[in-house]
N, C-alpha and C positions, 0 to 999 in steps of 0.2 A: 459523502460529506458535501454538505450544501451544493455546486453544480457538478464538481469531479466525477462523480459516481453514477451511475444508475443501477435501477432494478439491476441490469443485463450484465454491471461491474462490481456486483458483492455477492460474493463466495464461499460459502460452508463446508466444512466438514473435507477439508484440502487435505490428503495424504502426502508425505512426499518424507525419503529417507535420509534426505541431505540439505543443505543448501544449495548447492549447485540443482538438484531437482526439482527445489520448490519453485527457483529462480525458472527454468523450463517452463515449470507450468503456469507462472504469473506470465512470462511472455506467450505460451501458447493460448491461455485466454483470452491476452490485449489484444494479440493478432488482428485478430476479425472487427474487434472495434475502431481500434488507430488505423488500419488498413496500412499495415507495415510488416513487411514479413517478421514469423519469430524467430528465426536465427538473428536478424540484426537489432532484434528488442534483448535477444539474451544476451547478446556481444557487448551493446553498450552498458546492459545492467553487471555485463563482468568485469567492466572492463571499470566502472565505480566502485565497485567493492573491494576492488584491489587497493585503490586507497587509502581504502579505511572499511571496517564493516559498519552498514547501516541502522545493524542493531541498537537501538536507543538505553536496552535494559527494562527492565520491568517486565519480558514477555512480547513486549514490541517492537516489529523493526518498520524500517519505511525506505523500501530500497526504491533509487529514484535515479533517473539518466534524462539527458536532451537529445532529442532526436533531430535533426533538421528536417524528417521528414512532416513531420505535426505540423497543424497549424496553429490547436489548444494545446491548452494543459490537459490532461487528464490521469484520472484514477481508476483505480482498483484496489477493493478490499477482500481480504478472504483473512476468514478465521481457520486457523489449522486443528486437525483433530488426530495423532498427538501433535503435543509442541515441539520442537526440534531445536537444533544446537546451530545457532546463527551465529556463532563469534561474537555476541554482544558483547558490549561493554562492562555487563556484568555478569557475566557467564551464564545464565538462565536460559534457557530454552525460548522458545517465540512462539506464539499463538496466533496473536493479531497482526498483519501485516497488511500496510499500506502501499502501495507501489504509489510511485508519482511519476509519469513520463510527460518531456514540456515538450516542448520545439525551441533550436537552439538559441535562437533570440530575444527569448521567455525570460531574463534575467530576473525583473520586479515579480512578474508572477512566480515565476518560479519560487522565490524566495519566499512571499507573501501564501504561496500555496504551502511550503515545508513549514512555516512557523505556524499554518492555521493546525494542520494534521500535529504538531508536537503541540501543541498549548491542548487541542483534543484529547489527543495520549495523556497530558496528567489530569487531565480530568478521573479521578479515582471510582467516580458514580459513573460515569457515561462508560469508563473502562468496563467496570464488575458488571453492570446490561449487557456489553457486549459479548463478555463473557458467561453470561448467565443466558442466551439462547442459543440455538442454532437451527434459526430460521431466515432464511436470506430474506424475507419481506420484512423480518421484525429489526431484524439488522439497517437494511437499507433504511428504516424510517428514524432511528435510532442515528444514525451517520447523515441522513439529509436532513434534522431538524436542528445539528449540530451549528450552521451559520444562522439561523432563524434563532433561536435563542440567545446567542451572542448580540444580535444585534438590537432584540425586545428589551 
């Protein structure tokens, strides 16, 4: 989604049997991008959902933590193949998942990044495309063309 993402940060066809595992495997992915180990990407993404789950409803969650060690914002996208039981808010399973990891001093971005990624989410047309492939290139262009549009 417009600069969060790249090729390298959108993900198809994600298995995992839990939340707690999915959560794993979105930190074992970020790892090597954020250059932050994954035990302390999982920690803080556990250590946020204890609050509250990230689940939005609909199928999508956007689980999302500050790191101090960042110096961007960044994302990651993966679509799950099945959906899984994320504690949403409307008890639905989750498919599409967002991560958002900042750096702790990211307050404006931070913020400015959560509202672009939910105002995305109810997008009901951009949602069903996303749902309707499972090709990480078709994905990625489909989620990078999301600020470019907004702003045409």
């Amino acid at each position: 989604m417009f600069d969060l993402v790249t090729p390298r940060t959108v993900h198809t066809g994600l298995r995992a049997g839990s939340k707690k595992a999915l959560l794993q495997q979105l930190a074992a992915l970020a790892a090597p991008v954020v250059s932050v180990p994954e035990a302390r990407i999982m920690e803080v993404l556990l250590e946020r959902e204890r609050l509250g789950s990230t689940g939005l409803g609909g199928g999508v969650a956007v689980p999302h933590a500050r790191l101090p060690e960042l110096k961007t914002v960044q994302g990651l996208f993966a679509k799950l193949d099945p959906p899984i039981d994320f504690d949403a808010i409307d008890r639905q399973p989750v498919d599409l998942v967002f991560m958002l990891l900042a750096p702790e001093d990211a307050g404006a971005d931070h913020l400015k990044a959560l509202a672009q990624i939910s105002r995305m989410f109810r997008d009901r047309r951009l949602v069903d495309k996303l749902r309707g492939t499972n090709n990480s290139d078709a994905l990625y262009a489909l989620l990078s063309g999301v600020g470019h549009s907004e702003a045409a």
